[in-house]
VEXZA-755007 format. One record per residue: residue number from 0; residue in three letters; x, y, z of N, C-alpha, C, O in turn. Coordinates in steps of 0.2 Angstrom, whole numbers. Layout:
# residues N
 tido marpa   npx   npy   npz  capx  capy  capz   cpx   cpy   cpz   opx   opy   opz
  NUM   ALA     X     Y     Z     X     Y     Z     X     Y     Z     X     Y     Z
...
//
This chain:
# residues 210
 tido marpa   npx   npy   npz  capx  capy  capz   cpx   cpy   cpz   opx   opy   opz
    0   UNK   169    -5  -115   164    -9  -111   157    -5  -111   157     1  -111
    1   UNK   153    -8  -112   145    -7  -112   147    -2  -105   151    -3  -101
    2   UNK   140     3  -107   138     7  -101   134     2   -97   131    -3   -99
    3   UNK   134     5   -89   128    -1   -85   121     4   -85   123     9   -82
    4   UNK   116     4   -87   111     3   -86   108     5   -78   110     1   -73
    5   UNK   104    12   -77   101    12   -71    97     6   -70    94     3   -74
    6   UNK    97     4   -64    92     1   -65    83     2   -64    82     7   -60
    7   UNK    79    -1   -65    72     3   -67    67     0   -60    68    -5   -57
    8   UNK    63     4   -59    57     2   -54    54    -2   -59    52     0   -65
    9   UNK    53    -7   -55    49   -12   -58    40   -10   -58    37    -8   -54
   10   UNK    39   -12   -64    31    -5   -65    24   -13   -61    23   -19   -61
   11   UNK    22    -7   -58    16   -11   -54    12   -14   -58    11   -12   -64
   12   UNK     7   -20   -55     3   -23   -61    -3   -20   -62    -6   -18   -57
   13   UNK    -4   -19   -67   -13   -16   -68   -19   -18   -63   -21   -24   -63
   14   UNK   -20   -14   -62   -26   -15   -55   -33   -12   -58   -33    -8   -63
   15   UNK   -38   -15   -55   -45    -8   -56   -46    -2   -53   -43    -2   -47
   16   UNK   -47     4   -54   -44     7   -52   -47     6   -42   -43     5   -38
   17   UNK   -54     6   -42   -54     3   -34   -47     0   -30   -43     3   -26
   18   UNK   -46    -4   -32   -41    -9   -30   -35    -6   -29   -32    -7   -24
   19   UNK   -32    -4   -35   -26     1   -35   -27     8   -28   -24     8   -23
   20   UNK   -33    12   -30   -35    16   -25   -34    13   -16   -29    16   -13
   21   UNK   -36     8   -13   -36     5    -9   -28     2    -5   -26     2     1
   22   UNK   -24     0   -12   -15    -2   -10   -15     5    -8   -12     7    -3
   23   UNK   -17     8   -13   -10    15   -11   -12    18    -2    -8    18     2
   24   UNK   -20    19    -2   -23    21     5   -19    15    10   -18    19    15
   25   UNK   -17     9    11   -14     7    15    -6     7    16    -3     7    22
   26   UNK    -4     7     8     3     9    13     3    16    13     8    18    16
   27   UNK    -1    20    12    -2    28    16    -3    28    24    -1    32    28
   28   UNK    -6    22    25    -8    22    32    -2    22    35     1    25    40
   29   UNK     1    14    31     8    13    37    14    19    35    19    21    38
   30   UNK    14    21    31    17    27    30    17    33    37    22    36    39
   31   UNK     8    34    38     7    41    40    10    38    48    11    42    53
   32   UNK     9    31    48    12    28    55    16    29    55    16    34    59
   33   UNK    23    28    52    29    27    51    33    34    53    37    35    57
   34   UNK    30    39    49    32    48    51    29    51    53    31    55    57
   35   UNK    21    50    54    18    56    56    14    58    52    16    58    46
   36   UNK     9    61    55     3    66    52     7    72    46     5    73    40
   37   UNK    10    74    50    14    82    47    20    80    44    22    85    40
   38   UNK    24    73    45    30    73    41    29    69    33    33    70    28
   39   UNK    23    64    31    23    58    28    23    64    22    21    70    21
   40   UNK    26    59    17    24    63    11    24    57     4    26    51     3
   41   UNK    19    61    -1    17    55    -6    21    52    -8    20    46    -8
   42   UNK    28    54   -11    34    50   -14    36    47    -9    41    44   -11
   43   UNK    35    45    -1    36    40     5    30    34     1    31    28    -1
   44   UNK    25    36     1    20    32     1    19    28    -7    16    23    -8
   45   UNK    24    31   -13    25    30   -18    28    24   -17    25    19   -18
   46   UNK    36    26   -15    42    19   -12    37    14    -8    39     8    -7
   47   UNK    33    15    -6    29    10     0    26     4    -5    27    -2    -5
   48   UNK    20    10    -8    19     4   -14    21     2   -20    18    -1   -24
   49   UNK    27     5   -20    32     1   -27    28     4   -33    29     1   -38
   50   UNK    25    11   -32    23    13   -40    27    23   -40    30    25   -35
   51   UNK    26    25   -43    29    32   -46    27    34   -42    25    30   -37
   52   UNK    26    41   -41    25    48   -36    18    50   -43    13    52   -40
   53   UNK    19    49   -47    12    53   -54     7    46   -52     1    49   -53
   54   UNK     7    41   -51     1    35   -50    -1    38   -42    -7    38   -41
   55   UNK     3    40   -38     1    42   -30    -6    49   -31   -12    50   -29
   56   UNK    -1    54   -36    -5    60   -38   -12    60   -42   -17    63   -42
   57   UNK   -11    55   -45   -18    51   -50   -24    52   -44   -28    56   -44
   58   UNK   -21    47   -39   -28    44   -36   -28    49   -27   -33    49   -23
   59   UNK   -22    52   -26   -24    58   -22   -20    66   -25   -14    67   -25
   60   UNK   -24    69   -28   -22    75   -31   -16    80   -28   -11    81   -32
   61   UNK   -17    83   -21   -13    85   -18   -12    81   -11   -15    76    -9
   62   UNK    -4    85    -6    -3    81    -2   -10    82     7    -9    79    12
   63   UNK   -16    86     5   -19    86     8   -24    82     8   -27    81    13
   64   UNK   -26    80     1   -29    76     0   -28    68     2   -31    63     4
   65   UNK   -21    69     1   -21    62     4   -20    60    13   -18    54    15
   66   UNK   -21    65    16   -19    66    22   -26    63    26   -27    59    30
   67   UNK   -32    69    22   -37    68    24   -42    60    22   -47    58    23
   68   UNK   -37    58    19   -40    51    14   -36    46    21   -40    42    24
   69   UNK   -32    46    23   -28    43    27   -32    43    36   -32    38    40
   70   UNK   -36    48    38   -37    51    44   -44    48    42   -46    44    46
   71   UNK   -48    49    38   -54    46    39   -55    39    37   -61    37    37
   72   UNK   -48    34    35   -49    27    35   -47    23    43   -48    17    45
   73   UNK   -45    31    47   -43    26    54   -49    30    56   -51    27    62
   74   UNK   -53    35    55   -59    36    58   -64    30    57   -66    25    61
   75   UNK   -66    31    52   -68    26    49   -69    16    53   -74    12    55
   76   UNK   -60    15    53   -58    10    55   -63     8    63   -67     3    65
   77   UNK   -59    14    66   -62    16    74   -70    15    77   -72    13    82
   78   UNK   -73    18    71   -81    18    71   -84    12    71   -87    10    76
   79   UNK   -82    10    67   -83     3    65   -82     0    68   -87    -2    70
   80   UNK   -76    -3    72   -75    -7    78   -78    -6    83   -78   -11    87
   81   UNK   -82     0    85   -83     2    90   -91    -2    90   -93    -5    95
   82   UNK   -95     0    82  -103    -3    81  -100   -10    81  -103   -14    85
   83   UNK   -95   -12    78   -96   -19    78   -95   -24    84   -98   -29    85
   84   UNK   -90   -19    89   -90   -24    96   -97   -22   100   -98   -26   105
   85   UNK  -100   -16    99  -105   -16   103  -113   -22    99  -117   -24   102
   86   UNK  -112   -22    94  -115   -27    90  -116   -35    92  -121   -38    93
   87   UNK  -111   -36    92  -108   -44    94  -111   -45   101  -114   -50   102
   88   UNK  -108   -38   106  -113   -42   112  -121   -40   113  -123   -41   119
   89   UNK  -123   -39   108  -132   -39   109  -133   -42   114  -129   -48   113
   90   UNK  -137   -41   121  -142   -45   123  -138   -44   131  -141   -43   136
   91   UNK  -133   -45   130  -127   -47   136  -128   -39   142  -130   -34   140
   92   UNK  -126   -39   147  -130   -33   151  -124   -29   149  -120   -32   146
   93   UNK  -123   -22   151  -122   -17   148  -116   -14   150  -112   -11   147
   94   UNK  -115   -17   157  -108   -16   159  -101   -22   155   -95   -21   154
   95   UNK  -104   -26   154  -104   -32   149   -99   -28   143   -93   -27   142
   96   UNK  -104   -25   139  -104   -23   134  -100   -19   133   -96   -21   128
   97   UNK   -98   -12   137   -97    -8   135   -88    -8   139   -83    -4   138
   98   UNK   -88   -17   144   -82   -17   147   -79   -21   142   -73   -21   142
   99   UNK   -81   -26   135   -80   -28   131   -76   -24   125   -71   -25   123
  100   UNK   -79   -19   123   -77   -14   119   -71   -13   122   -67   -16   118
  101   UNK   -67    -8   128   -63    -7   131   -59   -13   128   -54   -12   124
  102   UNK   -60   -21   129   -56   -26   127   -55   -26   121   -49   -26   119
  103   UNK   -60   -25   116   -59   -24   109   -55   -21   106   -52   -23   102
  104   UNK   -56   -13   108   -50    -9   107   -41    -9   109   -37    -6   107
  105   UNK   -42   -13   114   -35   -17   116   -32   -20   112   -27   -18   109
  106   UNK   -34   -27   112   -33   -32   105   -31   -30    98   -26   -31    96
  107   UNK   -37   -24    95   -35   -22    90   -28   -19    88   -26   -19    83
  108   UNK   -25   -15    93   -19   -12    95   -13   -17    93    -8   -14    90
  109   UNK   -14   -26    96    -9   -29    93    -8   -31    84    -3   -32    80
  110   UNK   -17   -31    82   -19   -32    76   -17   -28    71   -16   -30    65
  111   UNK   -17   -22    72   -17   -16    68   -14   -10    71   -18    -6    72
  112   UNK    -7   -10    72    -4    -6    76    -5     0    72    -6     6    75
  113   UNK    -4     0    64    -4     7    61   -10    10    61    -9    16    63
  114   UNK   -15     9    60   -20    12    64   -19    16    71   -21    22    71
  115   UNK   -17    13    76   -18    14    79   -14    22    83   -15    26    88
  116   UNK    -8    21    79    -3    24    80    -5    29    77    -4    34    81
  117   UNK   -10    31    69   -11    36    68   -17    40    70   -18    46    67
  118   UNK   -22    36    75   -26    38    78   -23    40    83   -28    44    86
  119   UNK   -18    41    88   -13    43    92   -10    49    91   -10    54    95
  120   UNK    -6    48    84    -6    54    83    -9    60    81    -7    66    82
  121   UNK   -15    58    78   -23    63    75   -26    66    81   -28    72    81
  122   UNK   -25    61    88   -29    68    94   -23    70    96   -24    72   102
  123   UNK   -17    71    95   -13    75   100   -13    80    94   -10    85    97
  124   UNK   -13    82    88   -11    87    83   -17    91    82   -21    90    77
  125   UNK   -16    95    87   -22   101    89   -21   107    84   -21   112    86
  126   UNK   -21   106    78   -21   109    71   -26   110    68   -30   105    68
  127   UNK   -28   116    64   -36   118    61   -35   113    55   -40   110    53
  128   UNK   -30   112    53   -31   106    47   -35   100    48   -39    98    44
  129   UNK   -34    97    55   -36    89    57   -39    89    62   -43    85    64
  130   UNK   -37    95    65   -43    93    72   -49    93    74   -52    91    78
  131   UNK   -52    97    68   -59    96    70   -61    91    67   -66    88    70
  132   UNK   -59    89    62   -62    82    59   -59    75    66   -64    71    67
  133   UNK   -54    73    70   -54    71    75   -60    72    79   -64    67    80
  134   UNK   -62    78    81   -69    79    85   -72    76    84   -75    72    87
  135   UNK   -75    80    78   -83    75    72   -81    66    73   -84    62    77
  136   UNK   -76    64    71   -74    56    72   -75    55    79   -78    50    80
  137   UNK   -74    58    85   -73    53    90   -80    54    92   -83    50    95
  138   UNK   -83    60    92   -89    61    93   -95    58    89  -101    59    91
  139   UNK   -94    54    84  -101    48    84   -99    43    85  -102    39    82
  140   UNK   -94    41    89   -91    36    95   -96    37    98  -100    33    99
  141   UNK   -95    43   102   -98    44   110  -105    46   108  -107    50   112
  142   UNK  -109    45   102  -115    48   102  -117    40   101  -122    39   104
  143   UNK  -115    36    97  -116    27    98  -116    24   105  -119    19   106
  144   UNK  -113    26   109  -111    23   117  -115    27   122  -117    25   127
  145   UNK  -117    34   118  -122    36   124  -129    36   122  -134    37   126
  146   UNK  -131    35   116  -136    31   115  -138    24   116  -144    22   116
  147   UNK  -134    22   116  -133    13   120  -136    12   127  -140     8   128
  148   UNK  -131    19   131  -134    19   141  -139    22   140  -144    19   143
  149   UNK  -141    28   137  -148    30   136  -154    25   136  -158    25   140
  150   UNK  -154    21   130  -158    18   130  -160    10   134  -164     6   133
  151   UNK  -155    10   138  -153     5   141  -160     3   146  -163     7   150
  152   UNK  -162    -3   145  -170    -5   150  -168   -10   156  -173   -10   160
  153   UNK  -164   -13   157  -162   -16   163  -161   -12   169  -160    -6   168
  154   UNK  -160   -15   175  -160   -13   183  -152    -9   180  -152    -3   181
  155   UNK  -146   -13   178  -140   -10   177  -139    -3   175  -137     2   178
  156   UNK  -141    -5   166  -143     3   163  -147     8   167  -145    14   166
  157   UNK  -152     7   171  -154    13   177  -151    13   181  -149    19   183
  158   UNK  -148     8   185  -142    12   189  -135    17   186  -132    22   188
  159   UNK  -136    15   181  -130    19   176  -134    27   178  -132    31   182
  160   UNK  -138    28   175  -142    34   172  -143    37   179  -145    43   180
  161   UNK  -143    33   184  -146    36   191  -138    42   193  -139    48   195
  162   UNK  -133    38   192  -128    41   195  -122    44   188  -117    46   190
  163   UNK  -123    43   182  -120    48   177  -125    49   172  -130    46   172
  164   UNK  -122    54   168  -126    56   162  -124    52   158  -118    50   158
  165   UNK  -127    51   154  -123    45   148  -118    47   142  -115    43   139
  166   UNK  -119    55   141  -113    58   139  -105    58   141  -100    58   139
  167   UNK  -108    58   148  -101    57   152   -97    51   151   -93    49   147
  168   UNK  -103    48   155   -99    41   153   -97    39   146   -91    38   145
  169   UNK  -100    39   141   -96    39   135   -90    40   132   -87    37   128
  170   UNK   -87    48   137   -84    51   134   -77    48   139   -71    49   137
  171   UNK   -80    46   145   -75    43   149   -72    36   146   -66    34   145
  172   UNK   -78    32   143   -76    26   140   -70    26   135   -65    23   135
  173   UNK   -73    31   129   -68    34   124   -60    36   127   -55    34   125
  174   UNK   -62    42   131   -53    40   135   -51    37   139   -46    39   143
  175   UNK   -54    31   140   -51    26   143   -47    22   136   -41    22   136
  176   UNK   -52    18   131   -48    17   123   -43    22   125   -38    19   128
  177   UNK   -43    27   123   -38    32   122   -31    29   125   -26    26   121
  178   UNK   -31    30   132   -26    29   135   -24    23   134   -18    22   133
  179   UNK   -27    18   133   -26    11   135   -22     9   128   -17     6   128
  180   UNK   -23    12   121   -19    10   114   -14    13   116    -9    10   117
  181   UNK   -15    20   119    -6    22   119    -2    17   126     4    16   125
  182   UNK    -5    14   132    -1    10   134     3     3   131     8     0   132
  183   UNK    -2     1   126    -2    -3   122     4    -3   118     8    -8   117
  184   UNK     3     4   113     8     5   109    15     7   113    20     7   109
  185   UNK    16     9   118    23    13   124    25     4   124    31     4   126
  186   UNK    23    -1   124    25    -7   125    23    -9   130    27   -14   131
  187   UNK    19    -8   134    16   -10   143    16   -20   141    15   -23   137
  188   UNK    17   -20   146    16   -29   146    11   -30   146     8   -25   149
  189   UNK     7   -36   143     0   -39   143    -2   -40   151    -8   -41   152
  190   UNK     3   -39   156    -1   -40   163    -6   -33   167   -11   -33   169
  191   UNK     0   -26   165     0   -20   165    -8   -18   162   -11   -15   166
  192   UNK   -10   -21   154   -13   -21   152   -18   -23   153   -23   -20   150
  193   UNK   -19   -28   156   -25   -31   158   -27   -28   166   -32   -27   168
  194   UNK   -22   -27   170   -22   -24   175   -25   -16   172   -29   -15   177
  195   UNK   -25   -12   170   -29    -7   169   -36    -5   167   -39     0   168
  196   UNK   -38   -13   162   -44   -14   161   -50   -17   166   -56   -18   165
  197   UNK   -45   -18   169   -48   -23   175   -50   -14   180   -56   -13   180
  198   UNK   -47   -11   182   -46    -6   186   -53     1   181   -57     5   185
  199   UNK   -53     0   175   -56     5   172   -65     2   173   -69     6   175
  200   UNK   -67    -4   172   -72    -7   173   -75    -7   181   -80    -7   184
  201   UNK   -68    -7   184   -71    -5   193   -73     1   191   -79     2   190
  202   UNK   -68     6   190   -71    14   191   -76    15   188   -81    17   191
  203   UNK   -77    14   181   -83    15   177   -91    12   178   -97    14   178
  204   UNK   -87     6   179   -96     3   181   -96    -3   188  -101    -7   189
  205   UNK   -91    -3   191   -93    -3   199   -92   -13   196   -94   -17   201
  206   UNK   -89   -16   192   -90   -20   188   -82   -24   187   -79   -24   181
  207   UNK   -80   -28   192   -74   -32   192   -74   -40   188   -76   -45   190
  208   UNK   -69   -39   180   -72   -46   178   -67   -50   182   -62   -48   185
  209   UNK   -72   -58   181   -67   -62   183   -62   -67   180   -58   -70   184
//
């Protein structure tokens, strides 16, 4: 009787390398969700995107490199939501704006859970590897939101500035997001959920939506 034949991984289609580069970064990402910062490893991320462990090494050299390729696309990711939702509401008053963002970063939690999971676990892993680059990231967050209240010219924005420094508040804002993805992610119901952003908007800015 004939031998059987392993069977073979079927070879990935030829990409540009951008493009190629790009798949592998995202199933890196639901990978680094899936295990962790400190557990994922490239031959996870390889089976992920259906190409070799040597295609994964091409395009991130070691498993540092891909670590660090992974933390700054949910940096990245975070940043950018953050410009983009304070964007959108130009013009709109300020408690407005910055109780909008809190909703944005909500939302986004159902849309893009892997992200979020590994921004979750990037600030709890208080490690010389990652942690300072978590700071530097969350920190031109709160340097976009306190340039925001700073330069704020309505009656609201001076009330703001009368009674917090706008670093504070920023940084309040920021672990407010914080908290609010990890309830999001623990599974809190949508009621829970909105009951805390409702409650963070009192505290924050004295500001109840309707």
């Amino acid at each position: 009787m004939p031998t059987a034949q392993p069977a073979r991984r079927p070879r990935a289609a030829r990409l540009p390398p951008e493009e190629r580069r790009a798949r592998l970064l995202d199933a890196a990402i639901h990978v680094f969700a899936r295990r962790g910062i400190g557990a994922a490893r490239p031959s996870e991320v390889a089976v992920e995107a259906e190409v070799s462990e040597a295609t994964v090494y091409t395009y991130f050299p070691t498993r540092a490199e891909l670590r660090d390729a992974v933390l700054r696309a949910v940096g990245d990711h975070y940043y950018d939501l953050t410009r983009s939702s304070l964007d959108a509401s130009a013009g709109a008053p300020l408690a407005a704006r910055l109780g909008g963002l809190i909703e944005e970063i909500a939302e986004s939690v159902e849309r893009d859970p892997d992200h979020a999971r590994v921004w979750v676990n990037w600030g709890a892993a208080i490690r010389d590897e990652v942690w300072p680059a978590f700071l530097e990231n969350e920190n031109r967050s709160i340097d976009l939101i306190t340039s925001l209240i700073d330069e704020a010219s309505d009656d609201e924005g001076r009330r703001f500035l009368e009674r917090s420094h706008p670093e504070d508040l920023a940084r309040l804002i920021i672990g407010t997001c914080e908290t609010m993805v990890r309830l999001v992610l623990a599974g809190h119901s949508p009621e829970t959920i909105d009951r805390f952003v409702r409650s963070a908007r009192v505290v924050l800015f004295d500001d109840a939506p309707a």
